[in-house]
Structure formats: structure tokens, C-alpha cells
Residue, then its C-alpha position, 0 to 999 in steps of 0.5 A: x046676712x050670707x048671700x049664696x049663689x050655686x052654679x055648675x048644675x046642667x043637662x049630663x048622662x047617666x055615667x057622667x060628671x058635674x061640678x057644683x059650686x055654692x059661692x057665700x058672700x057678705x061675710x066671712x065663710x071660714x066660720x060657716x058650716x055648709x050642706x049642699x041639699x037636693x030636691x026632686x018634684x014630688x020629694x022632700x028636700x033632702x041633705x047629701x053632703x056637709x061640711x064643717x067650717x074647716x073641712x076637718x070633718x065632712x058627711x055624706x048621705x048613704x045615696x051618694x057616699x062614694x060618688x059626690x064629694x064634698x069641699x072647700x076653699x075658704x079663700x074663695x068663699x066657696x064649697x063644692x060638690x064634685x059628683x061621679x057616676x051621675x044616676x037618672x035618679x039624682x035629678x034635681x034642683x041642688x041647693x046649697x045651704x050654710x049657718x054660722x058655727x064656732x064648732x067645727x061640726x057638721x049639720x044635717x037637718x034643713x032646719x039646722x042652715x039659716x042661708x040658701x041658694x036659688x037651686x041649680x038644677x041637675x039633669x041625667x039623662x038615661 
């Protein structure tokens, strides 16, 4: 069992910055892909970024590529997602997600992740 808890998220204007941090614990992380997702009211949940256990490879939604940058540090059990030039239209609860891998792969379906956070919810304001 992977527990996951996600922080950084906030109330920010449009242009700004925010850094979001998913924190696994219970077991250990270096063999866990990672996606963080976000989920808008009336939208479907959807993937911006993933990462592989390693962070040899790394993926980005064509809404975010460019701005949000996803990473890792294994040693702390943590992912992050660094994001830029924040737009009203990335409002949203942010989760992140994770699944156990021998590949350094990346997974981009909801349904590939069997561990999720709580959300935290990233406001932009105009």
C-alpha cells in the first residue's frame, strides 16, 4: 500500500508560479511511476505530466508542455510539479497518482495508476 500526499496547491494570478509536491510513503518510491492529473468542475480528470521510476523519461500534455515541469527526488519519496505562466484555465484540483513498475516507463491512462492523493486545489486568478 502507497499512501500519497499532495501540497503546494493555492489561490496565485494569472502569470505566476506554483510548486506542487505529491509525497509517497509505505514503500519504497524509486520503483513508482508517477502522473500528476488535474480535474476541473464539469471536466474529466485529465494527465499533464508523468514521470518514470527513474526520471530517465518524462511526459507532458501539449496544454502544459513548455510551462509545468515534472520531477523527482526519490530520496525524499517525492515528485514535483513546477508550473510557470499559470493561465485561469488551469484551475483545478491537482492530483497526483503512482503504480509500482520494473520499466522505466511512463503511464498516461487514469486507469494505468493504482494509488492517488487527496487533490490540492490550484486557483488562477485573472
Amino acid at each position: 500500500q502507497v499512501q500519497l500526499v499532495e501540497s503546494g496547491g493555492g489561490l496565485v494570478q494569472a502569470g505566476g508560479s506554483l510548486r506542487l509536491s505529491c509525497i509517497a510513503s509505505g514503500r519504497t518510491f524509486s520503483n513508482y511511476a508517477v502522473g500528476w492529473f488535474r480535474q476541473a468542475p464539469g471536466k474529466e480528470r485529465a494527465l499533464l505530466a508523468a514521470i518514470s521510476q527513474s526520471a530517465g523519461s518524462t511526459y507532458y500534455a501539449d496544454s502544459v508542455k513548455g510551462r509545468f515541469t515534472i520531477s523527482r527526488d526519490n530520496a525524499k519519496n517525492t515528485v514535483y510539479l513546477q508550473m510557470t505562466s499559470l493561465k485561469p484555465e488551469d484551475t483545478a484540483v491537482y492530483y497526483c497518482a503512482t503504480r509500482i513498475t520494473p520499466w522505466n516507463s511512463v503511464y498516461r491512462a487514469s486507469g494505468d495508476y493504482d494509488y492517488w492523493g487527496q487533490g490540492t486545489q490550484v486557483t488562477v486568478s485573472s
